[in-house]
C-alpha positions in Angstrom: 0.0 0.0 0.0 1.7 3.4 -1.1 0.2 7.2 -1.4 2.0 10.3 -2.4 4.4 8.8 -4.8 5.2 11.9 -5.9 7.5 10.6 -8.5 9.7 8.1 -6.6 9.7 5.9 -9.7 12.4 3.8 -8.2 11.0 2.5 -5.0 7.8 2.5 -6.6 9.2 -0.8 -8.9 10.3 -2.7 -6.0 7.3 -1.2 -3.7 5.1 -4.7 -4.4 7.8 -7.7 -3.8 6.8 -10.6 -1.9 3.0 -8.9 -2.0 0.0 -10.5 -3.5 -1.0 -6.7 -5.2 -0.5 -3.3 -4.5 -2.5 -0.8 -4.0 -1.7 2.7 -4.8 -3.9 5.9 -3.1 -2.4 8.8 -5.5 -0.3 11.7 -5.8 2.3 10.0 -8.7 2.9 13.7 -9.6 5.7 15.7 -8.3 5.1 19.3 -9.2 7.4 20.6 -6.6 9.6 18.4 -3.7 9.3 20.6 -0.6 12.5 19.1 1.1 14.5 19.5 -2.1 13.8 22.0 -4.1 15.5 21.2 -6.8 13.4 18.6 -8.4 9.8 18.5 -9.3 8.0 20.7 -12.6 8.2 23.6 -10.8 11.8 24.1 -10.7 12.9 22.1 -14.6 10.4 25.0 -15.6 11.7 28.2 -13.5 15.2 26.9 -11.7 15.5 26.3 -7.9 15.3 30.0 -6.6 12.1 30.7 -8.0 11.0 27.7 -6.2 12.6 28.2 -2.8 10.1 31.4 -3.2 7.2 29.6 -3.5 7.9 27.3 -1.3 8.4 30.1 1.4 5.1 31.8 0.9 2.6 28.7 0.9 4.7 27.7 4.0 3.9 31.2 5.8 0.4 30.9 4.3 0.6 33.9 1.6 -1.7 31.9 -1.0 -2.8 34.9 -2.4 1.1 36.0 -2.6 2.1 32.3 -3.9 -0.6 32.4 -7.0 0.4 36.0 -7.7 4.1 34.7 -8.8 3.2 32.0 -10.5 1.1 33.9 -12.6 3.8 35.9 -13.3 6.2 33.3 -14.1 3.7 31.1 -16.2 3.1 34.5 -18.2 3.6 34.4 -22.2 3.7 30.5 -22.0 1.3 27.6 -22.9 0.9 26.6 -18.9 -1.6 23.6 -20.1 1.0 22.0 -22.6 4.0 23.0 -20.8 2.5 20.6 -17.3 1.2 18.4 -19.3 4.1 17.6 -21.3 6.0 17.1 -17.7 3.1 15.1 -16.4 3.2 12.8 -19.3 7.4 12.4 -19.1 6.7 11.7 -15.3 3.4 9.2 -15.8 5.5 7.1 -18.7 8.6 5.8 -15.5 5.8 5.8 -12.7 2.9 3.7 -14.8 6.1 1.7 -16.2 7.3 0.6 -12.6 3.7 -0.6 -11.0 3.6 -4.4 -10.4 1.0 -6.7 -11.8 -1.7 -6.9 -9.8 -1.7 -2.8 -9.4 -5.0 -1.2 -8.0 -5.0 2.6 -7.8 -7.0 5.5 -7.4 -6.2 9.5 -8.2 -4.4 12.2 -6.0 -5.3 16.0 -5.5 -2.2 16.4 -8.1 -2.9 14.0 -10.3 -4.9 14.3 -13.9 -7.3 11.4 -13.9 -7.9 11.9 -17.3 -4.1 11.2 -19.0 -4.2 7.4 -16.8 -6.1 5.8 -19.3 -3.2 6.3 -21.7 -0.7 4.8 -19.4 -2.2 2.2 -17.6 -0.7 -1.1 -18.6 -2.5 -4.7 -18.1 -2.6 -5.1 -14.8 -3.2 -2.0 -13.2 -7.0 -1.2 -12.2 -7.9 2.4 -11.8 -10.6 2.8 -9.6 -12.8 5.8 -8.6 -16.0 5.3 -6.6 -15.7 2.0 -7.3 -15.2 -1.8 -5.1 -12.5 -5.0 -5.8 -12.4 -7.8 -4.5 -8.8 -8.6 -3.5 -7.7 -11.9 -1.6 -11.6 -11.7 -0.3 -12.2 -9.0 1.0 -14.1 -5.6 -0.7 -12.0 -2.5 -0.7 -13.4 1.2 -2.1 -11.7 3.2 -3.5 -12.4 7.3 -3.7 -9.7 9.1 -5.7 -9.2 13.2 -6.0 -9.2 15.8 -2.9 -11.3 18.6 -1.4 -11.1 22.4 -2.7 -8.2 24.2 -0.9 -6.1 27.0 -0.8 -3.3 25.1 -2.8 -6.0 24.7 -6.0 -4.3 21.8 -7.1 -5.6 19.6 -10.4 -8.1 17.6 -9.1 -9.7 19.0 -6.5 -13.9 18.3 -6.4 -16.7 19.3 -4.8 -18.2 17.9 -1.1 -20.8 16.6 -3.4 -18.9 14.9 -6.1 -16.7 13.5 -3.5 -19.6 12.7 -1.0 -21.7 11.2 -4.0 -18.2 9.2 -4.9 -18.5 7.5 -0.8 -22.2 7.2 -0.9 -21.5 4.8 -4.1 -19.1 2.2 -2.7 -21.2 1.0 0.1 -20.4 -1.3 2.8 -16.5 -2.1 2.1 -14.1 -3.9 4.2 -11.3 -1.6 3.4 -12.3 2.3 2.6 -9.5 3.5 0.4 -8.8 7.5 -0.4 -6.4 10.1 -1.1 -7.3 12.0 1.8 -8.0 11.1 5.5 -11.6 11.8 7.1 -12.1 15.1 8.6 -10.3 14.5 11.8 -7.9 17.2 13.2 -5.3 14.6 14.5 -5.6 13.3 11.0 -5.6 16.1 8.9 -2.6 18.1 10.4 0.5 18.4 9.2 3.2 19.0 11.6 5.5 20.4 9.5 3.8 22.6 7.1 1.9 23.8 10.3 -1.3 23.5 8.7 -5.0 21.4 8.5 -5.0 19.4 4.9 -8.8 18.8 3.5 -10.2 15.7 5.2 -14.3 14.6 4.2 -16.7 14.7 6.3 -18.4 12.0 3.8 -15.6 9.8 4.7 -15.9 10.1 8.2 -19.1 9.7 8.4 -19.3 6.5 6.2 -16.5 5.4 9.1 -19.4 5.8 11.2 -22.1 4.2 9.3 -20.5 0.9 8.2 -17.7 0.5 10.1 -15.0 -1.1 7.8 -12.4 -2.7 9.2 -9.9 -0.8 7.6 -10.1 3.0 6.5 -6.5 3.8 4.8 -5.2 7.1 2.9 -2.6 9.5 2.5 -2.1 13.1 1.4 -1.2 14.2 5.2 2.9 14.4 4.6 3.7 14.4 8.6 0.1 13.4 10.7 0.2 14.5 13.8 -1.5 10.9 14.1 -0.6 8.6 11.7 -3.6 6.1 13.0 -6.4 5.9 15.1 -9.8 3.8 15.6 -12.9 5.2 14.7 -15.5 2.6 16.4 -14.2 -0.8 15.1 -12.6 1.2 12.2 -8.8 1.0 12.1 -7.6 4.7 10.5 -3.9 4.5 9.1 -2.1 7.0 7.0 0.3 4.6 5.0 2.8 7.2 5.1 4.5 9.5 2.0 5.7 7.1 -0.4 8.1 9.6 -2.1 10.5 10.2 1.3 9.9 6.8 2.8 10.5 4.5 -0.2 8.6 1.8 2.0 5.4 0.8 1.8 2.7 -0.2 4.2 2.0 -3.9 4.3 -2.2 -5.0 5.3 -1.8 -8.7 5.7 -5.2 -10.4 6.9 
């Protein structure tokens, strides 16, 4: 199990040994690495200091500041073609290095719509949608929350509500982001709440999988929790940890 990739193509090819599948909860993208600056589309577009700027302004919480540059920057140019051309280069090594049996679901950075054109056999993209694997049910609920960050694929409560409402009773409820709970949702390092749903949560409530697992959060301030009989785990950020999180049953 794996979330926030975030372009760790190399770890992400040996991230399913000795496992029966994987099972992959979003975020392959990596527009911009906040511990290094020096990789991700951001900075192959506009160098490292131009980053290190951005970086500095979403961390002190100057959105408005933080879209103001990059508008500046993405000024004159083709901003559509120029990330989609990156995402494609970056899809191409990460879709490559999935294992057969791969079941994934979309990040808030992610373009759901370009995955068709990379998924190979054996990888089952999955939005609002159930699998059976090794017996039990697990959902799946790709995409995030509007936020301040107005990253690619970011929906409505509704959508993403309508999304939970559609999967059901589940044994495992997989999702980019965590439910709307503050030990959850906070990231100790950015020093800031992420989007958690409220549909998630209360789904948690209603039908009480026995596993609830997502991502999203780089640094919970918890990284699980039980929610009834619901086991909450954030299976950690994929692209620092190179290890994944193992659900054996």
């Amino acid at each position: 199990m794996v979330s926030d990739v975030h372009g760790n193509s190399t770890a992400l090819a040996r991230a399913g040994d000795g496992a029966d599948a994987l099972v992959c909860l979003g975020d392959l993208v990596l527009f911009l690495d906040y511990a290094d600056h020096s990789r991700g589309i951001f900075p192959e577009l506009f160098g490292v200091e131009k980053a290190d700027r951005i970086v500095e302004l979403r961390t002190a919480r100057r959105f408005a500041e933080a879209r103001e540059l990059a508008r500046s920057l993405w000024h004159g140019m083709d901003r559509d073609a120029a990330i989609e051309g990156a995402v494609r280069k970056q899809y191409a090594e990460l879709f490559a290095a999935f294992p057969a049996p791969t079941y994934a679901t979309y990040g808030n950075v992610d373009i759901p719509r370009l995955w068709p054109e990379f998924a190979q056999e054996g990888t089952t993209v999955l939005d609002g949608e159930r699998a059976e694997i090794g017996g039990l049910v697990f959902g799946f609920v790709g995409g995030g929350l509007p936020s301040p960050m107005r990253t690619p694929h970011e929906i409505s409560e509704e959508e993403y509500a309508a999304k939970v409402a559609a999967l059901g009773h589940v044994d495992v409820l997989c999702s980019h982001i965590p439910p709307d709970v503050p030990e959850l949702c906070y990231d100790t390092v950015a020093r800031r709440f992420e989007r958690g749903s409220a549909a998630l949560l209360d789904a948690i409530r209603a039908t009480s999988p026995r596993y609830a697992l997502f991502g999203h959060v780089h640094q919970p301030l918890a990284r699980r929790m039980r929610i009834g009989a619901t086991e909450c785990v954030n299976v950690g950020h994929f692209a620092s940890t190179g290890t994944p999180w193992v659900l054996e049953w």
